[in-house]
N, C-alpha and C positions, 0 to 999 in steps of 0.2 A: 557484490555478486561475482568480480571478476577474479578478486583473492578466496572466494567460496570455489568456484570451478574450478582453478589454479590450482587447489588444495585435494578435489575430488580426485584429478587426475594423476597428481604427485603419488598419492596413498594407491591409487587404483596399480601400481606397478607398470603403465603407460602413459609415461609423460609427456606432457607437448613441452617445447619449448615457447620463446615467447612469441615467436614469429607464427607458431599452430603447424609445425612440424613436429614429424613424431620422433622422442631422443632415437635414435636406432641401439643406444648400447639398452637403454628399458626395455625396446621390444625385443630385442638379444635375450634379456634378461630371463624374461618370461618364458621365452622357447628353451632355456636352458633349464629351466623349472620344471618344467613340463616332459622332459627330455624321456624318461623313464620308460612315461607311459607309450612312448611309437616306438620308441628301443623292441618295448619288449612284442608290441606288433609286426613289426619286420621280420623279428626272429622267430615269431609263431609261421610267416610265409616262409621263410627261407626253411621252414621245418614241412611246410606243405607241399612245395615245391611243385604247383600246379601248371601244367604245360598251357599253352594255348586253346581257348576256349571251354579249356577245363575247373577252370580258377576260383571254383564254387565258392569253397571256405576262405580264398582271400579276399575276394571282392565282398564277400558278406561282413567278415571282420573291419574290411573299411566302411563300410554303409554303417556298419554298428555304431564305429565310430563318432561317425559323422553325423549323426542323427543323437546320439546323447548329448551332442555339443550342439545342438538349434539347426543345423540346416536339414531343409527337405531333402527328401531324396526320391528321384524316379530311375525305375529298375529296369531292365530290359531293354534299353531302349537302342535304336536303329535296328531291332531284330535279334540283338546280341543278350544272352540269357546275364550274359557277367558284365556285360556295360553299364553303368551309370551315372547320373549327372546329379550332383547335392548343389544346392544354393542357398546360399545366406544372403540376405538382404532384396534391396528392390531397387529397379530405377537405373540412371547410368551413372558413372562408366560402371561398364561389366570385365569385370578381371577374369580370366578362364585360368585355370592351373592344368594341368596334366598332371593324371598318374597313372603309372602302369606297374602289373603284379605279376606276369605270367613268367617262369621256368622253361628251359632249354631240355629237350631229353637227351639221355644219355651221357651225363656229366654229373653223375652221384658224386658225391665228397662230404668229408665230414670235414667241422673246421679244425683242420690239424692241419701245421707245414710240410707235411710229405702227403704221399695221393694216399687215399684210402677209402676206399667205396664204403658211401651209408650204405647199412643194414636196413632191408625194406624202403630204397626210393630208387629209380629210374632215371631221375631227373635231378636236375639242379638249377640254383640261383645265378649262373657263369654268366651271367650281364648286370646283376646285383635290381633290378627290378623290384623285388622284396623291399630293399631302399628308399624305390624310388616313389613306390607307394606310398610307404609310411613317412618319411620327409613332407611330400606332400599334401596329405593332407594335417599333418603339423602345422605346414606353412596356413595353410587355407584356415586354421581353425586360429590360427595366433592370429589373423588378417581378422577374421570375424569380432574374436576377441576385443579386437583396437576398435573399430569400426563399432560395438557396444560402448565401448569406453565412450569415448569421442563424439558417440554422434555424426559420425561421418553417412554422409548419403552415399549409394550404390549397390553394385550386387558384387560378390566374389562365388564364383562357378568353379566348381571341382569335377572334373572329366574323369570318369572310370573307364580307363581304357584298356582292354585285354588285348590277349595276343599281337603284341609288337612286334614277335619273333615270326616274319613269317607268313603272319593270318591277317595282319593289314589292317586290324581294329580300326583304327581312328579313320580309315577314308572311308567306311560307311559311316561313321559318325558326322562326315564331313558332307558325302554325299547324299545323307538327310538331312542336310542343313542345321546342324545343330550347335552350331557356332559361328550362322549369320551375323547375328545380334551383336556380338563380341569386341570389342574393342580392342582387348591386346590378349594374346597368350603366350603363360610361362611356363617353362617346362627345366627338368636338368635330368641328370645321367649319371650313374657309377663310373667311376674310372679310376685312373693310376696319377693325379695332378688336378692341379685347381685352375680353371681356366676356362673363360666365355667362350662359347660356341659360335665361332665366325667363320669359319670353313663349310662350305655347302658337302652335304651325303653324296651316295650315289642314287641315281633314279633306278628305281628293281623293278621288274619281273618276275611271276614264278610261276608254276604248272607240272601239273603229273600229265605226261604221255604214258597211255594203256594201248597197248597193242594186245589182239585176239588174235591166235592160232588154232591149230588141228593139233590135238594130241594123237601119241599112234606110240610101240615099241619104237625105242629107237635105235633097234640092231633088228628087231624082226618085223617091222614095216616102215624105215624110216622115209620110204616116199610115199607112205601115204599122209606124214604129216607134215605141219606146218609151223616153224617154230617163232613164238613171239618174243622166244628171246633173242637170235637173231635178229630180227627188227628194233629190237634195243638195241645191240651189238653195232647194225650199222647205225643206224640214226647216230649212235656215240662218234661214230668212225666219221661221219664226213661233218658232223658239228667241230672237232678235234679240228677237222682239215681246213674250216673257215675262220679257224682264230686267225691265221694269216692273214685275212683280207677281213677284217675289223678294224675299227680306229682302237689304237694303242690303249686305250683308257678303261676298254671294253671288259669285264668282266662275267666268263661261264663259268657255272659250278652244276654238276650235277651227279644224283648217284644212283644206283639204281635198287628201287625199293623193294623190287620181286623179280626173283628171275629165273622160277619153276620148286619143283618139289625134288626131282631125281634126275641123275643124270642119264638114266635109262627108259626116262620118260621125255618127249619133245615135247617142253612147255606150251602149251595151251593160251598162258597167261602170262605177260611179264609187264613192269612200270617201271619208268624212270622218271627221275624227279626235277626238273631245272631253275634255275635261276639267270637271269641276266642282267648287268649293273650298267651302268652306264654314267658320269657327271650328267648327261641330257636324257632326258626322258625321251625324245626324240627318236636319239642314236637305240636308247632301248627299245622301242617300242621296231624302227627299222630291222634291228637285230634280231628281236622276237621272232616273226615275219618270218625271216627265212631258218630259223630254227625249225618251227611249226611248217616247212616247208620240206624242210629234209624228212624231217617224223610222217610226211607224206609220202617223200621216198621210197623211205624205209619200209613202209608198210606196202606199199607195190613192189617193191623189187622180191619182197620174200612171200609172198600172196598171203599178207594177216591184213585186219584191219584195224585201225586208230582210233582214238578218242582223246582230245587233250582238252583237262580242266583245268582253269585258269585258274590258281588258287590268293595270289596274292599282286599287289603290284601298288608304286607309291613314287610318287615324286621326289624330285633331291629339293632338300631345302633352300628356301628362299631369307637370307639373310637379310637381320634391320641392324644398320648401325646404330643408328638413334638407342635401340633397347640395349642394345650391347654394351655401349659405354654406360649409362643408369645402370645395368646388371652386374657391370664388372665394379664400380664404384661399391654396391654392396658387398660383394664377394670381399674388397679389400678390407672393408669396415669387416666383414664376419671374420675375415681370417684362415688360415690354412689348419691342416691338423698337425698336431706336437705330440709325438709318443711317450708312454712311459718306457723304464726300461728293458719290462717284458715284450710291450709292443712291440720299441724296435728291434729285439732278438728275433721274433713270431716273422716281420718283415723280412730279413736278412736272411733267416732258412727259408722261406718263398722264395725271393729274389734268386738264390743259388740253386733252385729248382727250376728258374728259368735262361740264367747267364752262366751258372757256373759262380762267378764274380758278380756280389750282389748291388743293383746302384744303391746310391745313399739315401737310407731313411729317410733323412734329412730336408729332402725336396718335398715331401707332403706337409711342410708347412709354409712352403710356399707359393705365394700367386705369379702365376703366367701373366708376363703383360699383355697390355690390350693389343692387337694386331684387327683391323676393319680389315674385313674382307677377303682375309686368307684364300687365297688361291686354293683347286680341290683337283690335282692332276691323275688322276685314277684310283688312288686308294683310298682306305676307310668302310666304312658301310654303308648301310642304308637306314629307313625309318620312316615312319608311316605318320612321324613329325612332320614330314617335307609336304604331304597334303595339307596339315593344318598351317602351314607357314604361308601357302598361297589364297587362304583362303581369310587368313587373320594377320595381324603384323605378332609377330612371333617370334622370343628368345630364350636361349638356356642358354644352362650351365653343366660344365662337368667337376665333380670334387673328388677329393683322392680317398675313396672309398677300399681301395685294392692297394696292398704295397706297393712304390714306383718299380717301373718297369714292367706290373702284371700285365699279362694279354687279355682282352674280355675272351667270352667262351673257354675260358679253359677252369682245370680242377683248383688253380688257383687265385682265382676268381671266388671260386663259390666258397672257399675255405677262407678268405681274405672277410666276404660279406656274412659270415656267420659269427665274426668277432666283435672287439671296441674297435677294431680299424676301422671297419665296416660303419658303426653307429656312430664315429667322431665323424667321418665323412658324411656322409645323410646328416650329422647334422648341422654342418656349413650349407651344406642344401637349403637345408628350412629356412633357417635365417636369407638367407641370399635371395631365395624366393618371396619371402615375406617383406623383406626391407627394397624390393623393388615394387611390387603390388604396392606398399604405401605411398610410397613412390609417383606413382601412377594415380592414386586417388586422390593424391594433396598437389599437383603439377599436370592442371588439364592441357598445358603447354607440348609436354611431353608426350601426351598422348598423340594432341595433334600432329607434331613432327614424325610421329612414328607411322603416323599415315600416310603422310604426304610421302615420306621416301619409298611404303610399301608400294602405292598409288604407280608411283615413278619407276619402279624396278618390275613390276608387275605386267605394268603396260595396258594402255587403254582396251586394249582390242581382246583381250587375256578374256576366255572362257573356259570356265574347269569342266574337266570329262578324266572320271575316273579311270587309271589303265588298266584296274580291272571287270571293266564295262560294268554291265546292271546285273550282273551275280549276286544271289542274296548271299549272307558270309557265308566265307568256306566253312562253318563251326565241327566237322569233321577232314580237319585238314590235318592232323597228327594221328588218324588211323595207320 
């Protein structure tokens, strides 16, 4: 019976070894096998290029997916018309993957080395999210795969999460509990290098301030109006004035999204848009405050009045060593990416589009060592990762999806993720992602350690409260 099963498994293309661990280069195997068919699903999003909460035809091509390969799927859910959650299997441990698919506006590109605005799109892939979708659920469906093979008890959950950029997806997802149950979550990232994510984000902020005025000529009754874009104007002027008196780490960005029709008309109506970062949710949340304090200002000093929508807002990540070192140990078994010789020519005119002098190809084939707990002194971004991390023990990865040195958000980004650069990166993801999920279901050991240190980092007395209170989603937050 035991050289009968030995036998089933060797032929199945998922072998155990003798110990009933899974070979990692077999399940490598298979993801490379398969590799095609999400290639060419990422590149149908990166061709959709759907913004924030609009992501109809990407989130349905993953559900497609996902559901000709055995997992359920429920649609809509915490409210969100493009969020979904697929499950394969029953019981514990519960594996949670992340994916997200949404697009940046205003960073059209076609995949060429120099900028060149697509024809007929808006928007672009400049965080490589198209990626990050179809990697993942590769990984989740090679995980299922094994998990048939095998025999193995559990569940592996696939999170369809929208609007990362901005609209905050996952911490409603988070604040209807829909990742109580959950045992670990994995997640990864487009980027310019292969390397665990052990550096905490920043904690954000975001909200449109609308100020209302009096329109009137504004050379032939300009006292009889009232202008709301001045009220933009100052609120900017004395937000500017209290960067002085913020902790150093502090990050405002804002621009302003309306600011009338004519210049001989006194705006009526004007909005501006903010954001604010912070390493501590705290300091953001303190900073917020007297933002929303000036924009109260502002609207007395110039007689309009205010309205501020809260639109987005997310915790900085809460780092697990425990998963990091299992994640990165995959990463090294998956490997880096290696170009051909068009590749690194495609790299090298990028690279000189960003330095002038382009770095060396050469480093996207290889892995960042492990560093626990990278210190996070004001820079980077943010990610709506950072609520799922306090609410689950939770780790990524970033692979070199973009030629080294590319910036995310920019036109070489979205030209970098519509290539092979693109599809060899996403697919050290899959791998990476799927060879720690095994990971996780064959070493309940590991699972447990990675509680215990969340437990301990988290802190007893630790109660979540979303920072962007009980708003149902902004899902017009990119009008």
């Amino acid at each position: 019976m035991k050289r009968f099963l030995c036998l089933l498994l060797l032929t199945s293309g998922l072998a155990l070894v003798t110990h009933g661990q899974t070979s990692k280069p077999e399940l490598f195997s298979r993801i490379d096998a398969q590799k095609k068919v999400y290639e060419d699903i990422a590149l149908k999003i990166w061709d959709y290029a759907e913004v924030g909460y609009r992501e109809t035809r990407s989130s349905a091509l993953l559900q497609q997916q996902l559901k000709s390969e055995g997992f359920s799927v429920q649609t809509g859910v915490a409210a969100i018309p493009t969020a979904f959650i697929a499950t394969y299997g029953s019981g514990s441990p519960i594996i949670g993957i992340l994916a997200e698919f949404d697009a940046l506006p205003g960073v059209s590109q076609e995949a060429v080395p120099e900028k060149k605005e697509r024809a007929g799109s808006a928007a672009g892939h400049a965080c490589g999210h198209h990626l990050f979708g179809a990697a993942s659920i590769q990984a989740a469906i090679a995980v299922k795969d094994w998990m048939k093979t095998t025999g193995q008890k559990g569940t592996v959950r696939l999170y369809g999460t929208p609007a990362e950029e901005g609209g905050a997806g996952k911490v409603y997802m988070v604040r209807d509990g829909l990742f109580k149950d959950v045992d670990v979550v994995l997640h990864w990232h487009a980027g310019d290098r292969n390397q665990i994510t052990m550096a905490s984000s920043l904690a954000n902020k975001s909200g449109k301030f609308r100020f209302y005025g009096v329109a009137s000529h504004a050379a032939g009754s300009p006292e009889r109006g009232r202008s709301a874009l001045d009220a933009v104007e100052a609120m900017d002027h004395m937000v500017n004035m209290m960067r002085e008196h913020v902790p150093d780490s502090t990050r405002i960005h804002y621009v302003i999204t309306r600011g009338g029709e004519a210049p001989n008309v006194v705006p009526a109506f004007a909005e501006v848009y903010y954001y604010v970062r912070s390493p501590s949710r705290e300091i953001v949340q303190d900073v917020w405050d007297r933002v929303e304090k000036a924009a109260t200002g502002a609207a007395m000093g110039t007689g309009t009045t205010m309205k501020v929508e809260i639109t987005g807002g997310v915790y900085e990540l809460l780092i697990n060593d425990v998963l990091g070192r299992a994640m990165h140990a995959n990463l090294t078994a998956a490997g880096g990416v290696n170009y051909t010789p068009e590749e690194r020519e495609f790299a090298l005119k990028i690279g000189r589009t960003v330095y002038g002098k382009a770095p060396a190809p050469e480093t996207a084939a290889l892995i960042a060592p492990y560093v626990p707990n990278q210190p996070r002194e004001g820079g980077g971004g943010s990610t709506d990762v950072g609520d799922v991390s306090w609410a689950v023990p939770t780790v990524g990865v970033r692979t070199a999806t973009w030629a080294p040195g590319t910036p995310a958000h920019s036109w070489q980004a979205v030209a970098c993720g519509g290539t092979t650069l693109g599809l060899k990166g996403m697919n050290v993801a899959a791998k990476t992602i799927a060879g720690t999920a095994v990971d996780l279901f064959t070493k309940p050991d590991l699972i447990a350690k990675a509680k215990a240190e969340f437990k301990q980092k988290r802190g007893e007395e630790f109660k979540y409260a979303a920072l962007l209170g009980d708003r149902p989603p902004a899902l017009n937050y990119r009008d």
